[in-house]
C-alpha distance (Angstrom), angle and dihedral (degrees) to the residues before:
residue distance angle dihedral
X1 . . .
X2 3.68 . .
X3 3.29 121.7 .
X4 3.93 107.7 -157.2
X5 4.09 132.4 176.5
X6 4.04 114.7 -134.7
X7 3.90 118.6 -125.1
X8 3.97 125.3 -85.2
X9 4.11 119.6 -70.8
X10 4.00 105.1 -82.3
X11 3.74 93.3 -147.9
X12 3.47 116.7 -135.3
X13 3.68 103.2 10.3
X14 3.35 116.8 143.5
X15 3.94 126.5 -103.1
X16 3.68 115.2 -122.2
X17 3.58 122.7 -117.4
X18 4.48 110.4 -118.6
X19 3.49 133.1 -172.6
X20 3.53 110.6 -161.8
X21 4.01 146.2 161.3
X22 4.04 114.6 -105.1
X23 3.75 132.9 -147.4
X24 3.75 87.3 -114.9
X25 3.69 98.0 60.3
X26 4.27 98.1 -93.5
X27 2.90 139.3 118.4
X28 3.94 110.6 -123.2
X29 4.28 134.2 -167.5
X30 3.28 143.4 178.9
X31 4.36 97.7 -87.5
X32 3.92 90.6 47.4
X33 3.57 91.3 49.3
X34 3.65 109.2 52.4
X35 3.80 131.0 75.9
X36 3.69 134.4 -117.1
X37 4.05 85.1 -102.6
X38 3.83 102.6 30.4
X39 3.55 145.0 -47.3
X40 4.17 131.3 -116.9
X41 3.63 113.6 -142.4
X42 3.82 113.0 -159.9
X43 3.56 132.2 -175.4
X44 3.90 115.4 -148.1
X45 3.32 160.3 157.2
X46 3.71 160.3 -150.1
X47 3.78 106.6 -137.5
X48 4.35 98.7 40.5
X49 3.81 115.7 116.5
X50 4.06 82.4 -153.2
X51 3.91 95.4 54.9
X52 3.61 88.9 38.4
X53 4.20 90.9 53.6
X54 4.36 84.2 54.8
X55 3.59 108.4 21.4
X56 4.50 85.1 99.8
X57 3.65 86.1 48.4
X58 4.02 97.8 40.9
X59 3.75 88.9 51.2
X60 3.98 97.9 55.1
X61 4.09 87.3 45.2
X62 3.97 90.8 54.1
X63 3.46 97.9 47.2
X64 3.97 89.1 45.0
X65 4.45 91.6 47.6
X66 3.97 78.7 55.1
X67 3.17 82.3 70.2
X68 3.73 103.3 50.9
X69 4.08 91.5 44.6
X70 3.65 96.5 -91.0
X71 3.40 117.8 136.1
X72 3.91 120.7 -152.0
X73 3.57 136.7 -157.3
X74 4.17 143.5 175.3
X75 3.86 122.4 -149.2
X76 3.84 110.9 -171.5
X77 3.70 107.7 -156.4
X78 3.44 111.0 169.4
X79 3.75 134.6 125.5
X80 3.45 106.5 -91.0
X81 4.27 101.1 -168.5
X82 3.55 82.2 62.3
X83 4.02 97.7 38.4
X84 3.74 108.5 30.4
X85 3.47 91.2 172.2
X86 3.67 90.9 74.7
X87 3.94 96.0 56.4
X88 3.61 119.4 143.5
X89 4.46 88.9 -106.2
X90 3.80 87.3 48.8
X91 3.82 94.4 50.5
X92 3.83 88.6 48.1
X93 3.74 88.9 50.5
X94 3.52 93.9 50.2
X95 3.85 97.6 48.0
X96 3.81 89.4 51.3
X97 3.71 99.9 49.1
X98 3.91 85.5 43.8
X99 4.12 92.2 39.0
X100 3.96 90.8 -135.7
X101 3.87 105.3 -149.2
X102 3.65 86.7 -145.6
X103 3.85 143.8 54.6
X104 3.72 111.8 -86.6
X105 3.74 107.8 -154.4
X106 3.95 142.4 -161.1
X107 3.24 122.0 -127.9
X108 3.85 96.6 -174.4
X109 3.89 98.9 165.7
X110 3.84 89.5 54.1
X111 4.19 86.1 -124.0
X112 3.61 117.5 117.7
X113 4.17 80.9 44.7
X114 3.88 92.7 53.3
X115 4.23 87.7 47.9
X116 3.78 93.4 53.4
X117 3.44 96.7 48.8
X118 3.68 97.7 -123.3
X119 3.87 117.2 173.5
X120 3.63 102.2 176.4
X121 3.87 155.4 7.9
X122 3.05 114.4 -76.9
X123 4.18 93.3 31.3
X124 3.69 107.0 156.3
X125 4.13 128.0 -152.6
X126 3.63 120.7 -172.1
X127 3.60 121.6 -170.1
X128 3.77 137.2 -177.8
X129 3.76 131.2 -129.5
X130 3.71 89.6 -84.1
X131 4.23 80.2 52.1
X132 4.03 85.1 -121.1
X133 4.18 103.8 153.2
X134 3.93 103.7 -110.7
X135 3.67 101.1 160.0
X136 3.80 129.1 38.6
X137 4.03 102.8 160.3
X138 3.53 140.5 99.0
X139 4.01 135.8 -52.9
X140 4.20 84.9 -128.7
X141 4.13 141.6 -47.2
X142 3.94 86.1 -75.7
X143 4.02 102.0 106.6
X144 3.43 113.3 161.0
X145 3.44 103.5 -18.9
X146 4.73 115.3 58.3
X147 3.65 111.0 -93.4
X148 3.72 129.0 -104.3
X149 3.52 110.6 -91.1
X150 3.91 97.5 -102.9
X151 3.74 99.1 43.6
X152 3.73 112.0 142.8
X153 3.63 114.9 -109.7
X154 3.33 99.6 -131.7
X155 3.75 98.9 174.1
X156 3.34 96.1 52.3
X157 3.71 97.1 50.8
X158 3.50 94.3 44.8
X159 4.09 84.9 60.6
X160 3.70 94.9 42.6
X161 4.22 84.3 60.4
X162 3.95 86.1 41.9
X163 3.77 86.4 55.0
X164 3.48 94.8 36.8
X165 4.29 99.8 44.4
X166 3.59 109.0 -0.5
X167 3.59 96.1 -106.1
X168 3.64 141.2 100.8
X169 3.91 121.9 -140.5
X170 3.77 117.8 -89.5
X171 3.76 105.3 -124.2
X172 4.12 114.8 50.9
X173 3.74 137.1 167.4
X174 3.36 122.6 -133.2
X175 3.91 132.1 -111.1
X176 3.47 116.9 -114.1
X177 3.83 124.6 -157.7
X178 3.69 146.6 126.1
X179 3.62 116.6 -53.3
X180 3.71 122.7 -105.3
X181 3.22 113.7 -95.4
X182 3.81 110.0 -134.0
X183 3.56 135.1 -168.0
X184 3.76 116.5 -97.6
């Protein structure tokens, strides 16, 4: 396992449009994903130690940016001859027992992964109302390992100010996570 860290937010680039099969049986893109003030585009999955450390945390912050108009969603992108624990009827059974409150999508082909750029799992993409990338950093300083009880939520903040201005803050750190594992 490798754990990697994604590039620096590319403000302003566009988010790319998806079509892709949920745990729930639908069919889900880009326009019924996002909010009226912004969508969060996160790249998952079942089997990562990293995702694993946040995925308590990550929940609570998705249901609460429902609140603030910001629509969330997880695309799980991984290989899954290689990972089986990441198959489509163990991602459904995980967002069930965990009672995602957002779609949780497969991205069998590997393709709407590869055109984001995303390097690793957990790889975050926040996007404004105009779905212009603002914030590509971390959920908090946890890692691998849960977070002290007061760590910042820097995540979340950052797309409270995305709902609330458009824009994302200026200085972010990274996520860091296990590399996605991609066909060969």
């Amino acid at each position: 396992m490798v754990a990697l860290n994604p590039p620096v937010c590319d403000f302003g680039q566009a988010a790319i449009d998806f079509d892709l099969p949920g745990t729930d049986g639908r069919r889900h893109t880009l326009a019924t994903c996002r909010g009226p003030n912004g969508l969060l585009v996160m790249f998952i999955c079942n089997h990562c130690p990293y995702v694993k450390a946040i995925i308590d945390r990550l929940i609570r912050d998705c249901r609460e940016l429902a609140i603030h108009g910001i629509g969330c969603v997880a695309i799980m992108s991984n290989d899954i001859t290689a990972y089986p624990d990441d198959a489509p009827e163990n991602m459904k059974c995980w967002a069930e027992e965990l009672d995602f409150p957002f779609p949780y999508l497969y991205d069998e082909t590997q393709s709407v992964a590869r055109a984001y750029g995303a390097v690793c799992t957990p790889d975050f993409f926040g996007y404004n109302n105009q779905l212009q990338l603002e914030y590509r950093g971390r959920l908090d300083a946890s890692g691998r390992n849960p977070a002290p009880p007061d760590a910042r939520r820097e995540l979340f903040e950052a797309m409270c100010d995305i709902a609330r201005c458009g824009q994302g803050p200026s200085q972010q750190t990274a996520s860091i996570g296990c590399s996605i594992k991609w066909n060969l």
